[in-house]
Every structure is written in structure tokens, then in C-alpha cells.
C-alpha positions in Angstrom: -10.6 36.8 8.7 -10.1 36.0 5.2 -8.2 32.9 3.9 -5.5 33.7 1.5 -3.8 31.4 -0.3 -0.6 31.8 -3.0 0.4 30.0 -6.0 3.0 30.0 -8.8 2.5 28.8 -12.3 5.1 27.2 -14.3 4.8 26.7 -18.1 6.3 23.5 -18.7 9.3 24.1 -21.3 11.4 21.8 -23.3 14.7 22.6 -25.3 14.8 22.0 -28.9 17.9 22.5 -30.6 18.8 25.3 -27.8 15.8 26.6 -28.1 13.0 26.6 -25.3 9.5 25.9 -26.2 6.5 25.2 -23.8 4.8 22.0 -24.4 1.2 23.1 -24.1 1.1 22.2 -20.1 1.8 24.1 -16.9 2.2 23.7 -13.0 0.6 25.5 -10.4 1.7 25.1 -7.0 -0.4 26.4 -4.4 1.1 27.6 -1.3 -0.2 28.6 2.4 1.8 30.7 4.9 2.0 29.0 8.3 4.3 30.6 11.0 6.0 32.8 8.3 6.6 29.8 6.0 5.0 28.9 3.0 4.2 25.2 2.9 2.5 23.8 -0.1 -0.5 22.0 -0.4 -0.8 21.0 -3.8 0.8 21.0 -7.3 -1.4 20.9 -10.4 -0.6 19.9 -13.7 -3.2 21.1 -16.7 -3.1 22.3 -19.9 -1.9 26.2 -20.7 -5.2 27.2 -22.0 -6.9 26.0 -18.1 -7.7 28.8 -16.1 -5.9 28.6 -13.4 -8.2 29.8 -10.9 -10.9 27.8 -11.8 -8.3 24.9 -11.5 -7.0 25.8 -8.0 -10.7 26.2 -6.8 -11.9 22.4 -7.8 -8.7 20.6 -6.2 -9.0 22.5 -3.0 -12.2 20.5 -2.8 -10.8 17.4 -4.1 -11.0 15.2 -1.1 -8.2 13.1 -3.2 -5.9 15.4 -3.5 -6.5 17.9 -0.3 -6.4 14.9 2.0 -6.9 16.7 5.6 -6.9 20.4 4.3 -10.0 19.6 1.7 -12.3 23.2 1.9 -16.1 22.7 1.5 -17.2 24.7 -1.6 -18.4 27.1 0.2 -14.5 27.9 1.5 -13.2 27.8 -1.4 -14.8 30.0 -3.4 -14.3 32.9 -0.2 -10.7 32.2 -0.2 -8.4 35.0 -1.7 -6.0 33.4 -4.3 -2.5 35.6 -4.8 -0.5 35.0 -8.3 3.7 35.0 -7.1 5.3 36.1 -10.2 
């Protein structure tokens, strides 16, 4: 069965003068769905020109962030990755 994971990105905004502007960096938060609830397993900050994908793919491998839900690379790159707009 295939692994499917969610995330959300979220350009980081500041107001200036009333006016919202994004600061060149975003979060993605990336989500699993475990007994009908989605519990996330980690939040990424990068720069808006990252792809997020890419991004999402290299921290689920990242022992230092993942703790005890690291993927080898090998299960991350056949895990399915849904945008929640």
C-alpha cells in the first residue's frame, strides 16, 4: 500500500503600513493521517524559491529532524506527497 503524506505551505507575510508582503521565506508542514487525525511530523522553514517537494523529501530522511519516523531514501522517494490548499 502506498504511503501518502500531506502538507501545507505558508508564505511567511509581514504588514507594512497595512499592507501584507511576504518576506521571501515559507513553511511547510507536513502532516500524516493516523486514526482519522492528521498529526504532524515536521515543519520546514526555506526560502520561497525552494521547491517544496524536494524539501519535504530530504527532511523525511533527516535522522535530526524525523527522530523515530526517519524513511530510508528508498521510502521517501515512493511516498505520495498531497498539497492542502
Amino acid at each position: 500500500m502506498e504511503k501518502k503524506l500531506y502538507y501545507t505551505v505558508d508564505k511567511e507575510l509581514v504588514d507594512v503600513d497595512g499592507i501584507s508582503e511576504t518576506t521571501g521565506w515559507k513553511d511547510i508542514n507536513v502532516y500524516d493521517i493516523v486514526e482519522n487525525e492528521p498529526v504532524l511530523l515536521v515543519t520546514i522553514t526555506c526560502e520561497n524559491h525552494t521547491d517544496s517537494i524536494e524539501m519535504i523529501r530530504n527532511e523525511l530522511t533527516n535522522p535530526d529532524t524525523m527522530k523515530e519516523n526517519v524513511f530510508t531514501d528508498e521510502d521517501s522517494e515512493s511516498v505520495k506527497l498531497i498539497q492542502i490548499y
